[in-house]
Backbone bond lengths (Angstrom), bond angles and torsions (degrees), N, CA, C in turn:
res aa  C-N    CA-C-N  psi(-1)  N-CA   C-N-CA  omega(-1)  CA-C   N-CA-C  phi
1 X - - - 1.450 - - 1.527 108.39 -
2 X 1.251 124.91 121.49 1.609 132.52 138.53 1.058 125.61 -58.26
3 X 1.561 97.15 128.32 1.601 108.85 -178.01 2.063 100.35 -105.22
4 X 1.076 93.76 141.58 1.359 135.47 173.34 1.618 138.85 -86.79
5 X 1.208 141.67 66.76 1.403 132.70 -154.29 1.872 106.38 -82.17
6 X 0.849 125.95 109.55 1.391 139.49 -179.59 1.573 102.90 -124.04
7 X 1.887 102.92 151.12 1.135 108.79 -164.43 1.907 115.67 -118.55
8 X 1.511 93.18 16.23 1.560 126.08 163.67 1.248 124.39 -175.42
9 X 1.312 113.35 127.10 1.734 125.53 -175.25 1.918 109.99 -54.82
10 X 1.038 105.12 -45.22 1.661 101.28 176.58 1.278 121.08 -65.36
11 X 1.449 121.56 -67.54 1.461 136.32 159.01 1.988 101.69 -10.08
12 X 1.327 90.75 -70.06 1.632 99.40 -174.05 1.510 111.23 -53.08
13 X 1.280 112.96 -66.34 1.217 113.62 -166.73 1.152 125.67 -41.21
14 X 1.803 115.44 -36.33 1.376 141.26 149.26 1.188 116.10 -3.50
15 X 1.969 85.07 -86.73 1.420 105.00 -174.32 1.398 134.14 -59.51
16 X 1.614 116.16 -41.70 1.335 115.50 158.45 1.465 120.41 -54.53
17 X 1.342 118.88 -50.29 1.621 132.49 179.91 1.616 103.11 -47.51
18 X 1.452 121.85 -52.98 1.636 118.82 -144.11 1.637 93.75 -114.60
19 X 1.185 130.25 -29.09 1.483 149.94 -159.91 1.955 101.41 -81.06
20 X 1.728 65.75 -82.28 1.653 86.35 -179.58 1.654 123.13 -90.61
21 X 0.875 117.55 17.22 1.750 113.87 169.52 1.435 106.18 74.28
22 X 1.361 135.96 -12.81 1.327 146.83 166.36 1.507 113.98 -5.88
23 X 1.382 145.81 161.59 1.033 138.17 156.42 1.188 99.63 -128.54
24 X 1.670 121.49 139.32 1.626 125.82 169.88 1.283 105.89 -85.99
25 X 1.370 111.96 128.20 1.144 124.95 166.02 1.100 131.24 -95.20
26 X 1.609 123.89 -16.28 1.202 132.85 177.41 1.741 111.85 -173.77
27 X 1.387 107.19 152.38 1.416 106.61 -166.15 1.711 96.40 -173.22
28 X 1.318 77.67 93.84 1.836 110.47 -178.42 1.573 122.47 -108.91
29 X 1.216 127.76 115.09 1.202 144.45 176.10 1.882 106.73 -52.42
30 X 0.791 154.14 125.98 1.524 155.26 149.84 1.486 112.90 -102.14
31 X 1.118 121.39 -41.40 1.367 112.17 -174.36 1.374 101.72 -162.36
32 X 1.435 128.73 147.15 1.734 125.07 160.57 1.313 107.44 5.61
33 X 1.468 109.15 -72.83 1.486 110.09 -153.06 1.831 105.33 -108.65
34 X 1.458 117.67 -4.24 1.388 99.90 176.79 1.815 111.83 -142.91
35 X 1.553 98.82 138.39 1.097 112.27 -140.78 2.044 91.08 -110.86
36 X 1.208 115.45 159.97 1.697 114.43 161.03 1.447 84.56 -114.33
37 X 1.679 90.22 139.84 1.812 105.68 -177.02 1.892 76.18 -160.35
38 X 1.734 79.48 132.77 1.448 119.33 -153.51 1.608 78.31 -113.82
39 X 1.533 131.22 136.90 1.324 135.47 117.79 1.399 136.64 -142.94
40 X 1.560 122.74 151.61 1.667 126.32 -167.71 1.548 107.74 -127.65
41 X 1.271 97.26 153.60 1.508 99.19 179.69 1.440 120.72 -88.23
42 X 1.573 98.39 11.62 1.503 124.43 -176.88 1.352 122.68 174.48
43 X 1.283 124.21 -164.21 1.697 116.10 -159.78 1.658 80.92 -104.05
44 X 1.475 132.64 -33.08 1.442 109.20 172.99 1.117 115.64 -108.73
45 X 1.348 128.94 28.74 1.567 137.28 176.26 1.637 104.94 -56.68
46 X 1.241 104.15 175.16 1.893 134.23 156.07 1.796 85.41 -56.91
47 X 1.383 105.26 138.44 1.753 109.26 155.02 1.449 103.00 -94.42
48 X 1.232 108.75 161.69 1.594 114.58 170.96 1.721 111.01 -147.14
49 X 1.434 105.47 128.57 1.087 122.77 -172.12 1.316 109.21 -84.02
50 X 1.758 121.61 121.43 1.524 114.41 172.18 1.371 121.81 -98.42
51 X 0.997 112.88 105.05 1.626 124.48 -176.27 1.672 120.11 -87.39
52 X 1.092 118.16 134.96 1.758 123.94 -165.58 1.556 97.87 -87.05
53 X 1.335 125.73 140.71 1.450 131.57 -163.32 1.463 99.83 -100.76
54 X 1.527 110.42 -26.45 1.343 102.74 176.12 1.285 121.77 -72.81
55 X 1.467 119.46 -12.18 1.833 119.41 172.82 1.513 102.59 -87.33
56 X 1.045 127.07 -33.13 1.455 116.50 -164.87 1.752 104.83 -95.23
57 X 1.418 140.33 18.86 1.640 134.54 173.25 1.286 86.45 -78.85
58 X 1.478 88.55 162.33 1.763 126.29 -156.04 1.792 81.17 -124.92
59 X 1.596 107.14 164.22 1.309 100.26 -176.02 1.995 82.14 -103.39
60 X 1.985 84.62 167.38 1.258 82.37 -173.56 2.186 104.92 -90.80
61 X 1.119 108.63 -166.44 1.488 121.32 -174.58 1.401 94.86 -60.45
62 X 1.194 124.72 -29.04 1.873 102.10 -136.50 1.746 84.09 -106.62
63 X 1.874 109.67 -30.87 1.491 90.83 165.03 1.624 120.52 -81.15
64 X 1.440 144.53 -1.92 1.387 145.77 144.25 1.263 102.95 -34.63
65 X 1.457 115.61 -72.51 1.569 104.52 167.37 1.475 155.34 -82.00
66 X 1.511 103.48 28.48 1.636 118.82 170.46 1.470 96.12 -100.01
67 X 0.916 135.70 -20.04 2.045 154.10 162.61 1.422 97.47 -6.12
């Protein structure tokens, strides 16, 4: 599976779905804010996982050191 960094689950899904011919394969709730969202460029494609960029930032240096 390919992972994907997107910066909203709908927006995307859209775009692969309506844009790109995409098929959803899955679209799973995990928490409030983070979702498993499944898509292929076909029923035997690569899957690709869309992941939200806003759950996964790292803090930067300068806030480590306001700590």
């Amino acid at each position: 599976m390919i992972t994907i960094v997107i910066d909203e689950y709908d927006a995307a899904i859209k775009h692969y779905v309506e844009d790109l011919g995409f098929t959803l394969i899955e679209d799973s709730t995990l928490t409030p804010d983070k979702r498993w969202v499944v898509m292929a460029p076909s029923d035997q494609g690569a899957r690709i996982l869309l992941a939200n960029c806003l759950l996964y930032t790292s803090p930067s240096p300068r806030d480590a050191h306001e700590s």
